[in-house]
C-alpha positions in Angstrom: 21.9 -1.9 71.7 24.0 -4.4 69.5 22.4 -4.7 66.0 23.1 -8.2 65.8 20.8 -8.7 68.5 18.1 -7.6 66.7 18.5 -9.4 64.0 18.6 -12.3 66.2 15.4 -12.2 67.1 14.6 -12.6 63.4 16.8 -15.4 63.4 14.8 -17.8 65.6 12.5 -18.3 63.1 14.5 -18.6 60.5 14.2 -22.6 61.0 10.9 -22.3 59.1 10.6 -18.8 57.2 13.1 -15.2 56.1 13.3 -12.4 58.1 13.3 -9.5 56.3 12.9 -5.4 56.8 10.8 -2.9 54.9 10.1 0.7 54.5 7.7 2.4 56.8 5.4 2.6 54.1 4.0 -0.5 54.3 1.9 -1.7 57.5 2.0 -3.2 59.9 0.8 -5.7 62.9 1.3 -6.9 66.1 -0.3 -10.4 67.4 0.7 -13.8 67.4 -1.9 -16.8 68.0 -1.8 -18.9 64.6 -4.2 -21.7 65.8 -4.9 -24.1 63.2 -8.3 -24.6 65.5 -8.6 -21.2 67.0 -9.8 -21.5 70.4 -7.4 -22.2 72.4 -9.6 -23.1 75.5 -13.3 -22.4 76.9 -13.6 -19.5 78.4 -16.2 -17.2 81.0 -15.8 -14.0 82.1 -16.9 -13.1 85.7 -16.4 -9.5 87.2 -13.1 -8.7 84.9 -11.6 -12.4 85.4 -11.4 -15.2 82.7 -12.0 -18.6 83.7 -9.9 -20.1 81.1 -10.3 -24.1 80.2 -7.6 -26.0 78.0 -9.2 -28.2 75.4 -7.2 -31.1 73.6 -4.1 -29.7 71.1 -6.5 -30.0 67.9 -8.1 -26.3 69.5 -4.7 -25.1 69.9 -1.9 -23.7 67.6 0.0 -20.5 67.9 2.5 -19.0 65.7 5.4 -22.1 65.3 2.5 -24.4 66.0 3.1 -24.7 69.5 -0.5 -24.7 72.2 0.7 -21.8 74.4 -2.2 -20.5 76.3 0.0 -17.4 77.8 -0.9 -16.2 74.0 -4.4 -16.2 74.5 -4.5 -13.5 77.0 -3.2 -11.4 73.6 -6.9 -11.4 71.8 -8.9 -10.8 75.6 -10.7 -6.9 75.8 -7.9 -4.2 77.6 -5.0 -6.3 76.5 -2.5 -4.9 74.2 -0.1 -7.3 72.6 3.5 -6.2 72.4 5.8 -7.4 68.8 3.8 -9.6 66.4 4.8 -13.0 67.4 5.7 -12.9 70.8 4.7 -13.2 74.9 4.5 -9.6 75.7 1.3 -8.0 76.9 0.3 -4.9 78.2 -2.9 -4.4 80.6 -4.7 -1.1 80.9 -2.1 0.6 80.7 0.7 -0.8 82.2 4.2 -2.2 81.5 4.7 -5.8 80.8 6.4 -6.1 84.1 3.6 -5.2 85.7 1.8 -8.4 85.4 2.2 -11.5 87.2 2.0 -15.1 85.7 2.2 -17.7 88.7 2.4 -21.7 88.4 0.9 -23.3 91.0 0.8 -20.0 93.2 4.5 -19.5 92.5 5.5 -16.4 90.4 7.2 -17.1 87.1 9.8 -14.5 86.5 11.4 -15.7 83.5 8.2 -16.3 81.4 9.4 -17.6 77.8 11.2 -19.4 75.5 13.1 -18.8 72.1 13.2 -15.2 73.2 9.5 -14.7 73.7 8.1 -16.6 70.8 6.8 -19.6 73.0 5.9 -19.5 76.9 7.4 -21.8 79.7 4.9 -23.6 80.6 3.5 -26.9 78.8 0.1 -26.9 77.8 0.0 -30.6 78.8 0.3 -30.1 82.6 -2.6 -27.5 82.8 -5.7 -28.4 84.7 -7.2 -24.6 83.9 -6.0 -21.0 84.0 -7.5 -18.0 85.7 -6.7 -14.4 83.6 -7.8 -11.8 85.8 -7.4 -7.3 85.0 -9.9 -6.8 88.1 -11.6 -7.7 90.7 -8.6 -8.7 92.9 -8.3 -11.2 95.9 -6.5 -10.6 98.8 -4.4 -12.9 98.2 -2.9 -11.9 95.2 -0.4 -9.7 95.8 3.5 -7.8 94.3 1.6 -6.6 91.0 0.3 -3.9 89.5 -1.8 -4.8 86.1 -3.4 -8.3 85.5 -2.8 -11.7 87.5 -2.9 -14.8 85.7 -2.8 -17.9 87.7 -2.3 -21.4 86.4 -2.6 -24.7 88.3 -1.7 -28.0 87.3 -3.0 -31.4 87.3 -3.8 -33.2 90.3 -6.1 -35.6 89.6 -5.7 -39.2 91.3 -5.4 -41.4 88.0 -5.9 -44.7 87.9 -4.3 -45.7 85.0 -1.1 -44.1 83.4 -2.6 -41.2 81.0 0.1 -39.2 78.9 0.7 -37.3 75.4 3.7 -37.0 73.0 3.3 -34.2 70.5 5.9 -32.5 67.6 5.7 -28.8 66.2 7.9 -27.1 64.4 9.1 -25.3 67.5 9.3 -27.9 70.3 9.3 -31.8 70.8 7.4 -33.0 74.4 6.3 -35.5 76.1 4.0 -36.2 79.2 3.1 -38.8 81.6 0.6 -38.8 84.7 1.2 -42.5 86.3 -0.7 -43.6 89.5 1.9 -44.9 92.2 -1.0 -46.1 94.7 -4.4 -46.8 94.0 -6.3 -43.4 94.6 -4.0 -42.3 97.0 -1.0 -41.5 95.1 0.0 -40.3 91.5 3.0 -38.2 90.1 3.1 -36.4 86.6 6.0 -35.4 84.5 6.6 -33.8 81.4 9.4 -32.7 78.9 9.9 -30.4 76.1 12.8 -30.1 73.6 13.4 -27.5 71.1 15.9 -28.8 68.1 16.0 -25.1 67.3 19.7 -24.8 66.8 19.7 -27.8 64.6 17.2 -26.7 62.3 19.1 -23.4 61.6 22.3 -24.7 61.3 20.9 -27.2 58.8 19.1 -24.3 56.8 21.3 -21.3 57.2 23.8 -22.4 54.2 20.3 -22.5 51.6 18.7 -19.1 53.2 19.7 -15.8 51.5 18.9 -13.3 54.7 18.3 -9.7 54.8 20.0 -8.9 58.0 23.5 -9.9 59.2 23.2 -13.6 60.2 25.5 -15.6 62.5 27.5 -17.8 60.9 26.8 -20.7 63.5 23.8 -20.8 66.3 23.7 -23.7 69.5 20.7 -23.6 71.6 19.9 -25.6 74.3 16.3 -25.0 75.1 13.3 -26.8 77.0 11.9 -27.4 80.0 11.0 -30.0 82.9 8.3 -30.3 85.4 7.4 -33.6 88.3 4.8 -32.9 90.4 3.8 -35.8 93.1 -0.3 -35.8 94.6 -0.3 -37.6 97.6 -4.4 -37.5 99.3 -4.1 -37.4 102.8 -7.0 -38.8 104.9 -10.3 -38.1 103.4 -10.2 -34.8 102.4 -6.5 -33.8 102.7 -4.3 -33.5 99.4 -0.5 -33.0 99.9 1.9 -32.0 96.6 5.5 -31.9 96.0 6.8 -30.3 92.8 9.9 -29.0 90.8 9.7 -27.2 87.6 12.9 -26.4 85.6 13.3 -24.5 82.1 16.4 -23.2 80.4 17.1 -21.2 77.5 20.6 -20.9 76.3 22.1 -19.7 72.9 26.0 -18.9 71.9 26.2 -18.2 68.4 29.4 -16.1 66.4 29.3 -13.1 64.1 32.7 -13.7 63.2 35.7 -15.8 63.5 36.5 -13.2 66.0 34.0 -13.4 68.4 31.1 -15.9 70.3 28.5 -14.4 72.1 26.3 -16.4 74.9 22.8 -15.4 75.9 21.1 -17.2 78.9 18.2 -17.9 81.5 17.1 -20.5 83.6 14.0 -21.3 85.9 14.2 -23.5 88.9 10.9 -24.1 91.2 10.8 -26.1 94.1 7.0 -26.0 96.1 5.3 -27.9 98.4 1.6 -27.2 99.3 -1.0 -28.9 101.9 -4.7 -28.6 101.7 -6.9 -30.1 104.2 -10.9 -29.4 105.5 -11.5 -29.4 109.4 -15.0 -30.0 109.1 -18.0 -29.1 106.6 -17.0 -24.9 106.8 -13.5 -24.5 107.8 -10.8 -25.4 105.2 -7.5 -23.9 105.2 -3.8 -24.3 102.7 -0.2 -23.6 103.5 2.5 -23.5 100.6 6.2 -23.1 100.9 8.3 -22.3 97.4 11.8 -21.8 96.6 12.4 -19.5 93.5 15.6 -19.4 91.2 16.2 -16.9 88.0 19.3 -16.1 86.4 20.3 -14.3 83.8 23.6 -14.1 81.6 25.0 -12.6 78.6 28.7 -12.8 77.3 31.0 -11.7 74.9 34.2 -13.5 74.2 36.7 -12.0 71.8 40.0 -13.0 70.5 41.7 -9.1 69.4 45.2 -8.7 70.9 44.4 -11.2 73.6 41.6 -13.7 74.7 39.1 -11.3 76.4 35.5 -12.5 77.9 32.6 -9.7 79.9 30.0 -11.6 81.8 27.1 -9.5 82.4 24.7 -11.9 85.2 21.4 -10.8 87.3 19.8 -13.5 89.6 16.8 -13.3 91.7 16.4 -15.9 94.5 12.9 -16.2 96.7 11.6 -18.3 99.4 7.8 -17.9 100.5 5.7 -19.4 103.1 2.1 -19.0 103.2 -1.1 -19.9 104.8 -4.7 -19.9 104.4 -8.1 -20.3 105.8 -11.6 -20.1 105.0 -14.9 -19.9 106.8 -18.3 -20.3 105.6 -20.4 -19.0 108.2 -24.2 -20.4 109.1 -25.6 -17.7 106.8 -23.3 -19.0 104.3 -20.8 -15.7 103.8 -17.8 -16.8 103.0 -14.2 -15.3 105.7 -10.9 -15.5 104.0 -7.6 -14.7 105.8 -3.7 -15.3 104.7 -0.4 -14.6 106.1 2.6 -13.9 103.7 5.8 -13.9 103.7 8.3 -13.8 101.2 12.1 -12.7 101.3 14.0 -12.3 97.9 17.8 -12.0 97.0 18.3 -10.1 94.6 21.9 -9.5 92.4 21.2 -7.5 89.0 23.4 -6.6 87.0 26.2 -8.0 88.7 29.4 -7.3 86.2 32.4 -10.0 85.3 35.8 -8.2 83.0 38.3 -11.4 83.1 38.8 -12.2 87.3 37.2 -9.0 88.2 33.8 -9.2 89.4 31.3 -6.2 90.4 28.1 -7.4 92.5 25.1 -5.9 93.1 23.7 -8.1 95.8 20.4 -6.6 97.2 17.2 -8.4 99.8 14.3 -7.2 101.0 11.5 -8.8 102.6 7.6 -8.6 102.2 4.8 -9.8 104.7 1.4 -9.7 103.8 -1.8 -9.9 105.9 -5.2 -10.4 103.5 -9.1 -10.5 104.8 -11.8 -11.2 102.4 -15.4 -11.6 102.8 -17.9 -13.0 99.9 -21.6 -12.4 100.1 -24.4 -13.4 97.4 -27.8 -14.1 96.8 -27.9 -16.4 93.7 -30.8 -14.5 92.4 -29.6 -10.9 93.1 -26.0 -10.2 93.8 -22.2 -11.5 94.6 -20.3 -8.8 96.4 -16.9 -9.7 97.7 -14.3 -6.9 99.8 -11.1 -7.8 100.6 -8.1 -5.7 102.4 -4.7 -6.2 102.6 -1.8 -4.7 104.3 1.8 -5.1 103.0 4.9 -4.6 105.4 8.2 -4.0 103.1 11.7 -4.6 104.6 14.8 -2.9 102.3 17.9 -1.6 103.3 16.8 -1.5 107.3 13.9 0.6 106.3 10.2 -1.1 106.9 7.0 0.9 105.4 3.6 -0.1 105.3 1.3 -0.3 101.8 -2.3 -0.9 102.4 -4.4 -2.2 99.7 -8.1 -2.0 99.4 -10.6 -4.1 96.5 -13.7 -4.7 95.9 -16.7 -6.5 93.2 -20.1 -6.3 92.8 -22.3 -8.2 90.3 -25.8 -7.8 90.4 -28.6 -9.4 88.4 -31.0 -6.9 86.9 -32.8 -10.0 85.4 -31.9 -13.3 84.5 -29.9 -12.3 81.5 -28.4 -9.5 82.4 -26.0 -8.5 84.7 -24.2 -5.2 85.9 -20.9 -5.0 87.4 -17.8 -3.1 88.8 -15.0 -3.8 90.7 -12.1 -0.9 92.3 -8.2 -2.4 92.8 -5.9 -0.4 94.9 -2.5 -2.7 93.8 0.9 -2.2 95.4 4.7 -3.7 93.3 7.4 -4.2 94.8 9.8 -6.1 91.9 10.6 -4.7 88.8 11.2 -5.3 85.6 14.0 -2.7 83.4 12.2 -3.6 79.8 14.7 -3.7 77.0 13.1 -5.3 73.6 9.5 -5.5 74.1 8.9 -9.3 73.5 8.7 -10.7 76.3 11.9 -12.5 76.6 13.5 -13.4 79.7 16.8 -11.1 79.5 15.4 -8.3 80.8 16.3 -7.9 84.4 14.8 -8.1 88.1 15.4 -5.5 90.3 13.3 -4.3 93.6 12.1 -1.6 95.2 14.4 0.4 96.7 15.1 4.2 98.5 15.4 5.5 94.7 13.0 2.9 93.3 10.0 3.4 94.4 7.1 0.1 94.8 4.9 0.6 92.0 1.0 1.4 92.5 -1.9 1.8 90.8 -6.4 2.3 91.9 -8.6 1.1 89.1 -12.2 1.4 88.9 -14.5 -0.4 86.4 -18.2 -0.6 85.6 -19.9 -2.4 83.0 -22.9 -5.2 81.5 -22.6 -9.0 80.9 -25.8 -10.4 78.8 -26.1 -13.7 78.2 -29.2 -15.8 76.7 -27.3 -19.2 76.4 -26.2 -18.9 72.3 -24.9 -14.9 73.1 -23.2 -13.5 75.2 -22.2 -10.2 75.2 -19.9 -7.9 77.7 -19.5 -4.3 77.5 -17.5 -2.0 80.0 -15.4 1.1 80.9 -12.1 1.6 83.1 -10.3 4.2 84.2 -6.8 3.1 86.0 -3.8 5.6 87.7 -0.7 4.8 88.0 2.5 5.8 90.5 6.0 5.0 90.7 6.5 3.2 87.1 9.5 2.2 86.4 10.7 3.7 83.3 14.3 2.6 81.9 15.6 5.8 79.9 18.8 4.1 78.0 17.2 0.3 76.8 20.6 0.1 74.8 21.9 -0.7 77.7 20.5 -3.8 78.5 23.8 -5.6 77.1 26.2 -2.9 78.3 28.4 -3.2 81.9 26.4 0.1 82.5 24.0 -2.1 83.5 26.3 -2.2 87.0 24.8 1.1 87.8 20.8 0.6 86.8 19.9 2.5 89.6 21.3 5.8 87.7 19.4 4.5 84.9 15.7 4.5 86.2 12.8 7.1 86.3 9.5 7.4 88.6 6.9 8.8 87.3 2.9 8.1 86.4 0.6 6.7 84.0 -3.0 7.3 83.2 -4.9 4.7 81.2 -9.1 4.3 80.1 -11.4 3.1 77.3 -14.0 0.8 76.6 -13.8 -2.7 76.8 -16.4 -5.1 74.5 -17.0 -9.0 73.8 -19.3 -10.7 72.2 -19.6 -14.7 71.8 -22.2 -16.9 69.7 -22.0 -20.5 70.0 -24.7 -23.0 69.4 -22.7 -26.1 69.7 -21.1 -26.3 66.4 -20.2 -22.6 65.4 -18.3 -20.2 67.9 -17.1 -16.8 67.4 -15.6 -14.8 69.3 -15.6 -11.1 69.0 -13.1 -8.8 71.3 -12.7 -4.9 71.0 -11.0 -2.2 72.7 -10.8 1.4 72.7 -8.1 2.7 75.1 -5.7 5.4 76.0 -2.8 5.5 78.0 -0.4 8.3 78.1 2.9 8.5 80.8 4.5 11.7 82.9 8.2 11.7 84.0 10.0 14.5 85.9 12.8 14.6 84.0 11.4 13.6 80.3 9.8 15.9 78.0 9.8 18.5 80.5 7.3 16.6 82.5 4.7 17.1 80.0 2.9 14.2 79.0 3.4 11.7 76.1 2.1 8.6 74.8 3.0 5.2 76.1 4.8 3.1 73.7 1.7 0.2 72.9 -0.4 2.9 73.7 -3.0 1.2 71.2 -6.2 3.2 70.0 -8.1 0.2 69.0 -7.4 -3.1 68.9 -10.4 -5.4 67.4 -9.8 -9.6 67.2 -12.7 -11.6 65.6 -12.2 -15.9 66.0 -14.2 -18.2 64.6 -14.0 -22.3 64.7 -16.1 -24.6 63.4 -16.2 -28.9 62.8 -16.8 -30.1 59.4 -17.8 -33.5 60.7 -17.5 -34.9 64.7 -18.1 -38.5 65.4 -17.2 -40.6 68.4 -14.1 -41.5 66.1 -13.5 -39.0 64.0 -13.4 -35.3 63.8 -12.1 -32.8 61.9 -12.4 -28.5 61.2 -10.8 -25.2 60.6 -10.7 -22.1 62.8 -9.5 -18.9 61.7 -8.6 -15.3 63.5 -8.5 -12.0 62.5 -6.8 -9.3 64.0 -6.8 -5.1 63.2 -5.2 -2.6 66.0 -3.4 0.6 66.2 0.4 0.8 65.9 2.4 1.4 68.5 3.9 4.6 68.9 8.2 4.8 68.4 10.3 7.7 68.9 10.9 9.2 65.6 13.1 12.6 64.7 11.0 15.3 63.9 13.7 17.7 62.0 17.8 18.1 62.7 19.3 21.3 63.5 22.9 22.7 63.5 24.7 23.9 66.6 28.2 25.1 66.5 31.4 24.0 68.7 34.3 26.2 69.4 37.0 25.8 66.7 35.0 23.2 64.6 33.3 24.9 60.8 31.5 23.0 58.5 34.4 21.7 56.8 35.6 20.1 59.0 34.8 15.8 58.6 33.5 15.2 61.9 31.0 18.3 61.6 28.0 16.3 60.9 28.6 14.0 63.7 29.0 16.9 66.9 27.0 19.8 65.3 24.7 18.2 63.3 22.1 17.2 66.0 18.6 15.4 66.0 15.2 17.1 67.1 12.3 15.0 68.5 8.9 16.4 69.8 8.7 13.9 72.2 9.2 10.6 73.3 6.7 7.9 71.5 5.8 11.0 68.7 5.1 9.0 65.8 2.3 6.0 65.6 3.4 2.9 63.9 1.0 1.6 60.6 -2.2 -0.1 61.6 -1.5 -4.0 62.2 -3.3 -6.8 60.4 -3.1 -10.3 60.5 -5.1 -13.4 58.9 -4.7 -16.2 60.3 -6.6 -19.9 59.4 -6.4 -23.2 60.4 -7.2 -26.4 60.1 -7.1 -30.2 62.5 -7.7 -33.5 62.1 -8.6 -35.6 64.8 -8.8 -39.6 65.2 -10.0 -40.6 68.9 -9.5 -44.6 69.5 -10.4 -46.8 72.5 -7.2 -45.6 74.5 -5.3 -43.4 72.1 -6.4 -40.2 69.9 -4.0 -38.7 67.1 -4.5 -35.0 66.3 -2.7 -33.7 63.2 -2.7 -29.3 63.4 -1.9 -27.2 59.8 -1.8 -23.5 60.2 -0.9 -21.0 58.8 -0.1 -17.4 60.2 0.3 -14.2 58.8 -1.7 -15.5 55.3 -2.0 -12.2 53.6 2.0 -11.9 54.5 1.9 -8.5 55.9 5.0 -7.1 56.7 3.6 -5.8 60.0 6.7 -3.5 61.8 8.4 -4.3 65.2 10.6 -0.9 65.2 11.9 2.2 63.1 15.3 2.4 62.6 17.3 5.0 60.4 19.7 4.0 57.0 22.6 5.8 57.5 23.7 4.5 53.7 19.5 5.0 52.4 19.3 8.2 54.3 15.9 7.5 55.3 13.7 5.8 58.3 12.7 1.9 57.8 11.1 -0.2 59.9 12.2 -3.7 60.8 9.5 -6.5 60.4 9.9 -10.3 61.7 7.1 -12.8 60.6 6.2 -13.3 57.3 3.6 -15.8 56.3 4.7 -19.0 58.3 3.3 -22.5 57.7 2.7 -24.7 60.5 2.6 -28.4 61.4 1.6 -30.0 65.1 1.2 -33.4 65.9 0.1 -35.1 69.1 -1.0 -38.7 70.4 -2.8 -38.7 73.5 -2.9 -42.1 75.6 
């Protein structure tokens, strides 16, 4: 993997603080929610599902100061956050690729922006957010660890409503307009990062630690129209199209320029109508566009360019229908279908171009039925059988799920839920940040789909001020998708991924705990888990097991928020967070040992290099420093007739604890280090809602 790329990622936040490195002696930390007004939305839990409720931007601000409620999932019980600062997340026990985030119903496959540190999706356009690491509905389907759905707005408005807001990270704007009196509205947002502006301006005053490019151009934000149109009395029709782009050239040297892209495009259309008091039914349609590019142009001898490009193109057509029957249980059934173009990895040296154009096809059939007695139980079953079309081959993956709450009294409540979950795209994880580089591929004769059966069990109590949650999971996994040579997710070898990619399985359980007080001024929030997940390959370590790389022990994450003063015109408070967890576990050498080659002794220069060789116990041998992180906030809100201002400060990382991403070994040092990204970071939000 190029250096310099690493040290990009430090880079990006260079606009606002130093990137620096450190010995592995010091310790490290992975999360990254700032918030200047820590809770970043209300929030139940319901049979391993979190209802998730955006509250107005003073609640909100992240690391870069930017509301981002992909983030929050980071902090929730049996989620492992990947590097300090950025979108990845890891769920029982799975990859990163394994989960799904969906807009709308349509799946987001290029997730963030700024290489991770802040998520595609404006906060400003969410009506409320579903997390969900059980408990399954047939509907929800091509994934194999958590489902987080989010819908926007679709309110009829009467009058135009809107927001403009400034962090350090991103500049946006939103407007929801009625076009006919409560029949018709449309809503429409943008978002700007001046990025590439703000580093340019600073990188002639900042002394950096790592190599730094001499000149960076981003062009980086996103779009999003969405048009509600109510049909009849109880029919709603919308329209939308969603667009984001990331791109970034920036030069090492005079010598070279090197390019880094993605884009989003979303077109969807959905229909929602009621035939009568118990019969209700949906149909969708989406078209879904995400490419990828890298590129290297150099001027040696001659003017040479390499275009490395993966794309992934998906229609879908869906329908729905529910029935309540007289006894009110409630019938579900959908039809699926979804066909995907796939081209990864596809490979451009000067006029010579190397495709890898794949398709497949995936039709789904879901039943569900929900039963409950309000004052005893809610039990919902739901089946679902998957038909998978690749390469002329068609095979079948059933899918089985089920939930049961019941009340033991009216506090307290047991539950469990059991997920059988079939994947049939894949993600070939480079740097785990959660950046949008890393590439699509599908399920093929060599490539397995992905599966996994999850069972858990556990207690909610809740007498109105607490409530407290407290479970166990056990989770198996087939088929992951394991890249053995990450390096090469900026190489032409990237032609040939197939080559590149192992099957194997994954085990993952722990324990699982929350507990909340609120009593309508003072909330805290109080998440812990105790997990472990371990992998087994064929061909890697001898097909003995070894730790997963965020296989985290413990990860504990205390917020707290509370108002100083709230009137109907004023209102202002501080939140804070706390976060301790394990290190992840890296790949360290364990001791070097000599070997000989024929004709070669120890004198000769190039000894070191082909008979000097390194020994590792195993992949993912050596667990990183614990991770800590203080963060505190603090907002200011003024709320007029028609317009409230809301001023955030934060400030992240407070203690400045050089919390480390990766190892990496000093040739010149001749010893390990580890590479660490976010110091302390300051940071400023402002928004006017109208």
């Amino acid at each position: 993997m190029k250096k310099y790329l690493i040290c990009f990622l430090a880079i990006c936040i260079l606009s606002f603080s130093i990137a620096f490195a450190q010995s592995p002696d010091s310790t490290l930390q992975r999360r990254d929610t700032i918030r200047p007004a820590l809770v970043t939305a209300d929030m139940v839990r319901t049979q391993s599902s979190y209802q998730i409720k955006p509250v107005p931007a003073s609640f909100v601000s992240p690391a870069g100061g930017e509301p981002d409620i992909i983030k929050m999932v980071q902090t929730l019980p049996g989620v492992s956050p990947g590097v300090d600062g950025f979108s990845s997340f890891y769920v029982r026990g799975g990859n990163f690729g394994n989960n799904v985030v969906t807009l709308d119903g349509v799946p987001i496959y290029g997730l963030s922006h700024l290489l991770g540190m802040v998520s595609i999706v404006p906060s400003s356009i969410i009506k409320d957010c579903t997390f969900q690491v059980g408990g399954f509905s047939a509907e929800q389907f091509n994934f194999a660890s958590s489902y987080m759905e989010i819908s926007t707005k679709d309110s009829l408005v009467v009058r135009p409503q809107g927001s403009v807001a400034i962090s350090t990270l991103m500049a946006s704007a939103s407007l929801m307009v009625p076009l006919i009196k409560e029949k018709a509205s449309m809503l429409v947002s943008l978002r700007y990062s001046p990025l590439g502006f703000e580093y340019n301006k600073l990188r002639p005053r900042l002394s950096l630690g790592v190599d730094a490019p001499d000149s960076l151009n981003t062009l980086v934000g996103d779009a999003y129209s969405k048009l509600n149109i109510k049909v009849g009395k109880k029919g709603m029709l919308s329209a939308s199209c969603f667009y984001s782009a990331d791109k970034y050239d920036f030069s090492m040297s005079e010598l070279s320029r090197d390019y880094v892209e993605w884009y989003n495009l979303i077109a969807s259309a959905a229909y929602s109508g009621q035939i009568n008091d118990d019969l209700t039914f949906a149909v969708n349609a989406y078209y879904n566009n995400h490419n990828s590019f890298q590129a290297t142009e150099k001027q040696l001898s001659s003017h040479e360019v390499l275009q490395l490009m993966s794309t992934l193109k998906e229609f879908s057509i869906g329908a729905r229908i529910k029935y309540r029957t007289p006894n009110n249980i409630d019938l579900r059934f959908g039809l699926d279908t979804r066909q995907g173009f796939f081209n990864p990895g596809a490979y451009r040296n000067g006029s010579v171009l190397t495709d890898n154009k794949k398709s497949s096809l995936i039709i789904g059939l879901s039943g569900e039925i929900d039963m409950s007695d309000p004052e005893k139980y809610d039990l919902k079953v739901s089946a679902r059988g998957n038909f998978y079309l690749q390469g002329g081959k068609l095979s079948f993956h059933p899918e089985i799920r089920a939930g049961l709450r019941y009340h033991i009294s009216p506090s307290l409540t047991a539950e469990a839920t059991f997920d059988q979950l079939s994947q049939f795209y894949h993600t070939l994880e480079g740097l785990p940040t959660g950046w949008s580089i890393d590439m699509k591929i599908l399920s093929t004769n060599k490539v397995k789909p992905e599966s996994a059966t999850q069972v858990y069990a556990g207690v909610a109590w809740d007498n109105q001020r607490w409530k407290v949650k407290a479970g166990g999971y056990y989770k198996y996994m087939r088929n992951l998708v394991y890249f053995t040579n990450a390096a090469v997710m900026f190489s032409p070898a990237l032609t040939s991924w197939e080559s590149e990619v192992e099957s194997g399985k994954g085990r993952s359980y722990g324990g699982e705990f929350q507990a909340g007080y609120s009593d309508g001024r003072l909330d805290v929030t109080v998440s812990y888990t105790i997990s472990k997940t371990d992998r087994i390959f064929p061909s890697i370590n001898n097909g003995n097991p070894f730790p997963a790389r965020f296989d985290r022990r413990h990860i504990l994450s205390v917020d707290g928020q509370y108002p100083f003063s709230r009137s109907s015109s004023f209102e202002h408070g501080a939140s804070t967070r706390v976060s301790l967890m394990s290190g992840h576990m890296e790949s360290m050498r364990s001791a070097i040992y000599k070997t000989e080659l024929f004709g070669m002794t120890q004198d000769d220069p190039l000894y070191k290099y082909f008979c000097s060789l390194d020994y590792y116990t195993h992949p993912n041998n050596y667990r990183m420093p614990t991770n800590f992180r203080w963060d505190l906030g603090y907002y200011l809100t003024f709320m007029g007739k028609r317009v409230s201002t809301t001023l955030n400060l934060g400030v992240y990382n407070l203690t400045n604890r050089h919390n480390a991403v990766s190892l990496y070994y000093d040739d010149t040092d001749k010893q390990w280090k580890q590479l660490s990204i976010f110091p302390i970071m300051p940071s400023l939000m402002l928004r006017i809602d109208f």
